[in-house]
N, C-alpha and C positions, 0 to 999 in steps of 0.2 A: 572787108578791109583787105587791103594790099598785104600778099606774106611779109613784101620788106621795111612795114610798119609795123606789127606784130613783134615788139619790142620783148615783150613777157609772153607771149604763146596763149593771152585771154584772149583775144580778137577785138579788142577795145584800145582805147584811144587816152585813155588816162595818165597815161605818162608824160603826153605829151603837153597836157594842158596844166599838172601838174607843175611841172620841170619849168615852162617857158612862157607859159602863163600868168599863173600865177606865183612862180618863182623866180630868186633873184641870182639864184648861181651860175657864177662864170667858169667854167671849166676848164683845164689845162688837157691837151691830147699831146702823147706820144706816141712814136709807133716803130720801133727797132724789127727790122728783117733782110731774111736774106733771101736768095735766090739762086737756088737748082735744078738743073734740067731732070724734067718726068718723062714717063713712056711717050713714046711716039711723036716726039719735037715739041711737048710741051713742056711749058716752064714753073714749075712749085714755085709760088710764095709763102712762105713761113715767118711767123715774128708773133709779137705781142705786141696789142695795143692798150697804153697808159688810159687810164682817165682819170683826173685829180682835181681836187681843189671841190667836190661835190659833196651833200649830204648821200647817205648810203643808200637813198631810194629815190638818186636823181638816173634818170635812164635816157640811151641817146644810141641809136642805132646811127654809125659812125661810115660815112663811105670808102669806098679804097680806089684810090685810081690810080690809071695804069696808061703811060706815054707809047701810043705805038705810031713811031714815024713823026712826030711832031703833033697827033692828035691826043686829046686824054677820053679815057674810056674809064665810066664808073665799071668796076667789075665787083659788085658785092658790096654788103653791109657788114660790121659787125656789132653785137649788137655789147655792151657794156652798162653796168649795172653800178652806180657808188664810187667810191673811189679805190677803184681793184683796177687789174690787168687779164685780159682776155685775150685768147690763142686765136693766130691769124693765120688761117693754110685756105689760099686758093691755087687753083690750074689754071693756068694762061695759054692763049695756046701758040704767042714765038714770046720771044724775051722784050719787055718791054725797056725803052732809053729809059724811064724814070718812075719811081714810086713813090705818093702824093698822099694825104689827108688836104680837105680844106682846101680845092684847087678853084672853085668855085665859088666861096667864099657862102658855104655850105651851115657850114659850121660856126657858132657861137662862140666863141674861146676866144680867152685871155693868149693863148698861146696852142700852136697848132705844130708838132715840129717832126721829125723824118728821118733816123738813123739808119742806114746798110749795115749788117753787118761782117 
């Protein structure tokens, strides 16, 4: 199994079939961050990402994309567990025009949405 499927750290697939399968939950994602410059002209993203409207053992490794120049670049998963919020810190490595969930249409959800903060 792929690391950036490895949703719970078993190396199995259950969540997935689980959740989308044979499950009927539609999901709400939010994702509030900001962005500051790191060592050596890289860019920190920082934030939390929402996941709502889920039973507490629905799981959904979440992608993050990142606009460099007019191109979008998945950089990273996070992975979210129920209806909690999960800490979002990547390194980028210049500042990206825009930051995205769901750019791809990746994602399941009722609602997919994107605050700076």
């Amino acid at each position: 199994m792929k690391p950036s499927l490895d949703a719970v750290g078993d190396h199995r697939s259950d969540w997935l079939f689980r959740d989308w399968i044979y499950g009927t939950a539609l999901p709400k994602y939010h994702l509030d961050h900001s962005l500051k410059e790191g060592d050596g002209g890289t860019v920190v993203v920082e934030g939390k990402l929402t996941q709502s409207d889920v039973p507490q053992d629905f799981v959904m490794m979440v992608p993050l994309y990142f606009d460099f120049d007019g191109h979008w670049a998945m950089a990273g998963r996070v992975p979210v567990i129920g209806s909690s919020t999960a800490n979002v810190n990547v390194t980028l490595p210049k500042m990206p025009k825009r930051v995205a969930i769901n750019v791809n249409h990746d994602l399941l959800a009722a609602e997919a949405s994107v605050k700076k903060l």
